[in-house]
N, C-alpha and C positions, 0 to 999 in steps of 0.2 A: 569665341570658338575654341575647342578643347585642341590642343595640341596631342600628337602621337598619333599613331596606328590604333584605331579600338578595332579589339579581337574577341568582342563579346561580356558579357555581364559586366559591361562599366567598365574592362581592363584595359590600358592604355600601354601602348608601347614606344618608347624612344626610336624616332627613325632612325638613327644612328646603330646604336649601341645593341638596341631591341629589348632592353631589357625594362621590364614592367615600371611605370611609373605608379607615383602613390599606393605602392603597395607590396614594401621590403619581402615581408612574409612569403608573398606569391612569389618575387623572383626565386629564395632562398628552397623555396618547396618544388619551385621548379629545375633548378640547376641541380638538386638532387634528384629529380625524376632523370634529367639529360646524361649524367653520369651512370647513372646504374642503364641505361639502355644502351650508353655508347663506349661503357670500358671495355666489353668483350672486342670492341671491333677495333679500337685503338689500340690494345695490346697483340692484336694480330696485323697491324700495320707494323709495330714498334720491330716484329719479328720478321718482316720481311726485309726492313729497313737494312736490319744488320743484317739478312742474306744478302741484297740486294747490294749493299757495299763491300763485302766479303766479296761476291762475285765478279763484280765492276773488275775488283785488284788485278784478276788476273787481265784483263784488256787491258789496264794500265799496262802490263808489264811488254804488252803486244805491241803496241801502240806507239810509247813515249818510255823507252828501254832507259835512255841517256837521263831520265829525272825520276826514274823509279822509287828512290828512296824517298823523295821529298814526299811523290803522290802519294805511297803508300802511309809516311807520315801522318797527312792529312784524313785517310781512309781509317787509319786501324788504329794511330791514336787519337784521334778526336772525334770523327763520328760515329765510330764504332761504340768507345766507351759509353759516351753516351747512350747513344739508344737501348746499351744494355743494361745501364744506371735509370734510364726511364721504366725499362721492362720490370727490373727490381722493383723501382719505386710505384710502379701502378698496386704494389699488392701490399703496402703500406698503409697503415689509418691514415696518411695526410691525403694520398691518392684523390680521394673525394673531393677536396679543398682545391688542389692546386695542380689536378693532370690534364685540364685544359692549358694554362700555361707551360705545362712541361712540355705537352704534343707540338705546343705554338715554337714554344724555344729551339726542339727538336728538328721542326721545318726549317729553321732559319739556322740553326748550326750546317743541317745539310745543305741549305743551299751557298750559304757564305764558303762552307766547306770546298762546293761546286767551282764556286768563283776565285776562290785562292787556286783549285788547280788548273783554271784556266788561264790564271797568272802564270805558274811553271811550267806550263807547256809549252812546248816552242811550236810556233806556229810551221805549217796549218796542222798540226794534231789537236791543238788546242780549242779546234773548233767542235772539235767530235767532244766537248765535254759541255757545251751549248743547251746539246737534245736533254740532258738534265734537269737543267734549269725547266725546262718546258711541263716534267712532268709534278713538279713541286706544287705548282696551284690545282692538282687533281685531288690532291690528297684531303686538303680540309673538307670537302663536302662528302668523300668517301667515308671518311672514318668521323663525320660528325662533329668538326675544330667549329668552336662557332665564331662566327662570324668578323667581330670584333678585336679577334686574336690572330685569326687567318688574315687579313687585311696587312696588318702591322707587319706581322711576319715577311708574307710579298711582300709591299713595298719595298721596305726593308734591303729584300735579296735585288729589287729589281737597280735599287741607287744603287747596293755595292754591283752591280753588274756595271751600271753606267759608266763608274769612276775607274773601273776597272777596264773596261774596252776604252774609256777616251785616254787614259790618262797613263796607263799603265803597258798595255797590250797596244797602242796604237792602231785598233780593229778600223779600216777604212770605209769611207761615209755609205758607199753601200751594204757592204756588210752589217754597218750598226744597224742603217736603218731596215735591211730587212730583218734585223735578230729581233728589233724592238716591237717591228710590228706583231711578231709570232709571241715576243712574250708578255707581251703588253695585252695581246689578246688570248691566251689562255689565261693567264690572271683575272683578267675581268669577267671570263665564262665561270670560274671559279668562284670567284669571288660572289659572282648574282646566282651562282647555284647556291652555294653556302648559306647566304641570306633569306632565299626563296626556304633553303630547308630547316633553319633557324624558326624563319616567320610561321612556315606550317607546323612547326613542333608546339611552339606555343599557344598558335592557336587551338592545335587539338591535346597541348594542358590543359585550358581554360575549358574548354568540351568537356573532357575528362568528368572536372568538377563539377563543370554545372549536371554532366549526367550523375554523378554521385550523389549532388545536393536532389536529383529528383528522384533517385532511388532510393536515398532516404525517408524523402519526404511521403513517396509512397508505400513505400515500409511503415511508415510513423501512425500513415491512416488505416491502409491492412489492421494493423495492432489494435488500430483505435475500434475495430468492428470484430474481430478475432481472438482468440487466445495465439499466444504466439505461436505455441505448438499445431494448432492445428491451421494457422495460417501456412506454417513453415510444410506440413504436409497437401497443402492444397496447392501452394508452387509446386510440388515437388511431381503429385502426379494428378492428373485429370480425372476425377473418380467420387463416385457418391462419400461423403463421409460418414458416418454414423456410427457411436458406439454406445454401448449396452452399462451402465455402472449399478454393479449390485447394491450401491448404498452411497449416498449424496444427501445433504440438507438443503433445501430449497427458502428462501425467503420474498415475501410479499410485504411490501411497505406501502401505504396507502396515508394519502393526507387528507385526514377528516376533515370535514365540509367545506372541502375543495371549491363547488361549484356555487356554493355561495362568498365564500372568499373573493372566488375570479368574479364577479358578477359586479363588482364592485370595482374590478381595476379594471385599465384600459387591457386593450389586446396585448402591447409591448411591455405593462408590469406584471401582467400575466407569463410571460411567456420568460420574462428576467429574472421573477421570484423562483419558477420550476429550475432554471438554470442553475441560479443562484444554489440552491438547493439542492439538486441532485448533483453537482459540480463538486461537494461536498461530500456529499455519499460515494460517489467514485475514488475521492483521495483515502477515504477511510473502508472500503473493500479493497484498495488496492493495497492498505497496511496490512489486513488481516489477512491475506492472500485469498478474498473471495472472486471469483466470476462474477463480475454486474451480465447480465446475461439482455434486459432491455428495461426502457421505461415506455409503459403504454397509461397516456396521457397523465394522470398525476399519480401513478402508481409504480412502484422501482420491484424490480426482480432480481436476485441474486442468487447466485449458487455456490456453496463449496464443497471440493469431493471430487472435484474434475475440471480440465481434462483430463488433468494426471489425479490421480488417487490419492488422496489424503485420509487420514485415519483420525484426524482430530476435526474432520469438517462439522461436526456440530458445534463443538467447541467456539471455531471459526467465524461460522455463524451469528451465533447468540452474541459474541462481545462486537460484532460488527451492529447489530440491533441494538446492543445498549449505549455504543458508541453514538448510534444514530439518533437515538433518545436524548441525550448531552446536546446534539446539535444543535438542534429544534431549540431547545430547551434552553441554551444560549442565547439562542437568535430571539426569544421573548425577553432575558434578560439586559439584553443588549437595543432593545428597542427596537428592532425589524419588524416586528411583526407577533401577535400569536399562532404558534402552529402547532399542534399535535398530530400524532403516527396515530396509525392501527398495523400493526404487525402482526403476522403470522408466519407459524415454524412449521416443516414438517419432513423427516428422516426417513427415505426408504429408494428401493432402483428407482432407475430413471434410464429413460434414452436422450441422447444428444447425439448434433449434428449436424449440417450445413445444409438449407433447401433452400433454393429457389438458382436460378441465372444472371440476374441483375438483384443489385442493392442488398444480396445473401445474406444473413444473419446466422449466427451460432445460436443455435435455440436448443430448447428442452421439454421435453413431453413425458406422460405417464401419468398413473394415479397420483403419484407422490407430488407433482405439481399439480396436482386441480386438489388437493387435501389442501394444500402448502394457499393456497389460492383462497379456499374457504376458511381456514383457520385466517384468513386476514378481515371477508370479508362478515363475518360473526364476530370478531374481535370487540374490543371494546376501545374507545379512545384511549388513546396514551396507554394500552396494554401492548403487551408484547405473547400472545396465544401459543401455544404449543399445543402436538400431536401426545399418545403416551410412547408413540414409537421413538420419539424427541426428546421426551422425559427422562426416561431409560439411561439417556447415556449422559444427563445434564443432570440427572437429583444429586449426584454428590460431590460437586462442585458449584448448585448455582438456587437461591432462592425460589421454591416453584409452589404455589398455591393452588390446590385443585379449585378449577373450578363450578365444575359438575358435568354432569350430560347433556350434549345438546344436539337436538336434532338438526345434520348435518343433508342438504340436498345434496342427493344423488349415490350419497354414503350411509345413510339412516344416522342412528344413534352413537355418538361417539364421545369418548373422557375429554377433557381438552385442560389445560392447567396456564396458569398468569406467569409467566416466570417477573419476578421481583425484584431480584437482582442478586449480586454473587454470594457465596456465604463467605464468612470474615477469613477462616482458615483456610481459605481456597486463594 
C-alpha cells in the first residue's frame, strides 16, 4: 500500500511535512508557485507587525510604567528590528529561498519576545500580555506560513510560555490551566487551518498541471488538424473562416497501383505501409514549410502559399516533390518495398478555409486545385507533371521537359511539362 496523501496524477504527499514525495522537481516547482502567490501578503503582515509593536509601546507605558525601559527594550530593539530586517530582506534575491523561514523565525522572535515581557511584568499587568500570545497562531494561515514551519514555531512559543508561568512567574494552577486551554486551542485551530490550506494548495498545483498537460495536449491535436494560425483564429473568435490567396502551388501525390499493391497485404500492412509513408511526407512538408492539407485514401495533398503568403511557394513545392521522390526511392533501396509517385503541380488562386462543425478540416478549393488534381491524375509513374503557369516560375532554376499537349477533362487541351530535376547552377 502506497504511503502519503495522493493528490492526483500519481502525486504523493508526506502526512507530516506535505511535501511531494518521489518527486524533488514538483516540490521545488511548487514552493516557487507558493512564494510568488504568498510574498505580497507576508510583506503586509511583516508591516503591520512593526505597527502593531510600535503601538503596543504605548500601553506598555500605561500599563507597567515601573518596567518600561525593559519592555520597550524588548519591543523596539529586538522585535521591531527584526521585522524590519525581514521587510528589507523579502525584496532580496535570497527572499524566494528562504522567507518561509524568516516569517517562521519572525513568529517566534514575537512570541518569545511576548513571553520575556511576561516575565518583567509584575503581576497582575502581566497578564494583559497573555492575549498576545493567543493571536500568534492566526497568523500562519493568514499570510500563508506553511505548515511545517508554523508548527515549530507554536510549539516552540507554547514550552517557553510553560517554563515561563511554572517556573519563573509562579502563574497559579488555575490560571495556568485556564491560559493553557485557550492557547493550546487556538494553536491547534491554526495549526489545522494552515495544514487544511497547505493540502488545498497543493492539490490545486497538481490540477494546475494536469490542466496544463491537457491544454497542451489539446493544442498539440488542434495543430495536428490546423495551421496554427488559423487554429489560433478560430479560438479566438466563432465565425466562418475563409480566405481568398491570389496565388498558391497545390500538390497531388498518388501511389501508382496502389490497389494492387494492398490486394496483396492484409488490412493492418495496408494501413502501416500508408502511415509508414505519409508519416514521412509530413516530416518533409513540414521542412519545406508546406501545408499537408489531407490524405484521401492513397493520395497526399499539399499546399504552399498559405495561410500566410509565401512568394517562393513553388519553389516550396517542387523540392518537397523531389524530396518525396528520394523517399520512395530509398524505401526500394532499403528493401521495404517498391513504390513509385505520380505527382502533379499546379500554380494559381485558391480559396481556403474551415467547413464543417465536427471533425472540421482546413481545406482548399478552386480551379487551380482540380488542375493540381488532374496534372496528378494524367501523370506518369515516377513523374513529377507540371502546369505552364508552374513552369513559369520553375524554368530557371529546375530541369523541365515539355511534355506535349494533353487533353485535360473538364479543362480541354493543355501544355504540361516533367520537371527532372534541378539544374546544377541552381
Amino acid at each position: 500500500m502506497a504511503k502519503g496523501i495522493t493528490v492526483g496524477d500519481g502525486a504523493r504527499l508526506d502526512y507530516v511535512t506535505l511535501r511531494f514525495l518521489d518527486d524533488p522537481d514538483a516540490e521545488l516547482a511548487f514552493l516557487d508557485d507558493y512564494y510568488r502567490r504568498s510574498i505580497k501578503q507576508m510583506r503586509i503582515a511583516i508591516v503591520l507587525a512593526i505597527v502593531i509593536t510600535a503601538a503596543f509601546g504605548i500601553r506598555d507605558a500605561w500599563i507597567t510604567p515601573t518596567v518600561i525601559t525593559r519592555l520597550w527594550f524588548v519591543r523596539y530593539a529586538i522585535i521591531g528590528p527584526y521585522f524590519l530586517a525581514a521587510l528589507l530582506f523579502s525584496f532580496t534575491r535570497y527572499a524566494r529561498q528562504f522567507m518561509q523561514l524568516c516569517i517562521s523565525l519572525g513568529m517566534l522572535v514575537y512570541g518569545l519576545g511576548i513571553v520575556a515581557m511576561l516575565v518583567i511584568s509584575p503581576a497582575p499587568g502581566n497578564n494583559m500580555y497573555f492575549a498576545g500570545l493567543l493571536l500568534i497562531p492566526l497568523f500562519p494561515p493568514t499570510i500563508r506560513v506553511r505548515f511545517i514551519y508554523s508548527s515549530v514555531a507554536s510549539w516552540t512559543i507554547i514550552a517557553a510560555y510553560e517554563i515561563a508561568a511554572i517556573r519563573l512567574t509562579n502563574t497559579s494552577l488555575p490560571y495556568l490551566i485556564n491560559n493553557n486551554f485557550f492557547l493550546i486551542t487556538s494553536t491547534t485551530i491554526g495549526m489545522i487551518t494552515s495544514y487544511m490550506i497547505e493540502l488545498y494548495a497543493r492539490k490545486n498545483f497538481i490540477q494546475q498541471i494536469q490542466l496544463e498537460k491537457e491544454r497542451d495536449r489539446s493544442e498539440r491535436l488542434l495543430l495536428n488538424i490546423l495551421p496554427a494560425s488559423i487554429a489560433h483564429r478560430l479560438k479566438q473568435k466563432h465565425e466562418t473562416i475563409a480566405d481568398g490567396f491570389d496565388e498558391a502551388t497545390v500538390l497531388f501525390a498518388d501511389i501508382a497501383g496502389f490497389t494492387r499493391l494492398a490486394a496483396s497485404r492484409s488490412p493492418r500492412e495496408v494501413v502501416d505501409l500508408l502511415n509508414d509513408i505519409f508519416s514521412e511526407f509530413d516530416h518533409l512538408a513540414e521542412k519545406h514549410g508546406v501545408e499537408k492539407i489531407k490524405t484521401i485514401g492513397d493520395a497526399y495533398m499539399a499546399v504552399a502559399g498559405l495561410p500566410v503568403h509565401s512568394p517562393d511557394h513553388a519553389t516550396a513545392i517542387v523540392e518537397l516533390a523531389l524530396d518525396m521522390q528520394d523517399a520512395v526511392s530509398r524505401r526500394s533501396a532499403d528493401g521495404r518495398g517498391t513504390i513509385s509517385l505520380r505527382i502533379g503541380i499546379n500554380t494559381g488562386p485558391v480559396v481556403a478555409g474551415v467547413i464543417g462543425m465536427k471533425k472540421f478540416i482546413y481545406d482548399v478549393w478552386g480551379d487551380t486545385v482540380n488542375t493540381a488534381s488532374r496534372m496528378e491524375s494524367n501523370g506518369i509513374e515516377g513523374g513529377i507533371q507540371v502546369t505552364e503557369e508552374t513552369y513559369a516560375k520553375l524554368k530557371h532554376a529546375y530541369r523541365l521537359e515539355e511534355r506535349g499537349t494533353l487533353k485535360i477533362k473538364g479543362k480541354g487541351e493543355m501544355r504540361t511539362y516533367l520537371l527532372t530535376g534541378r539544374m546544377a547552377s541552381a
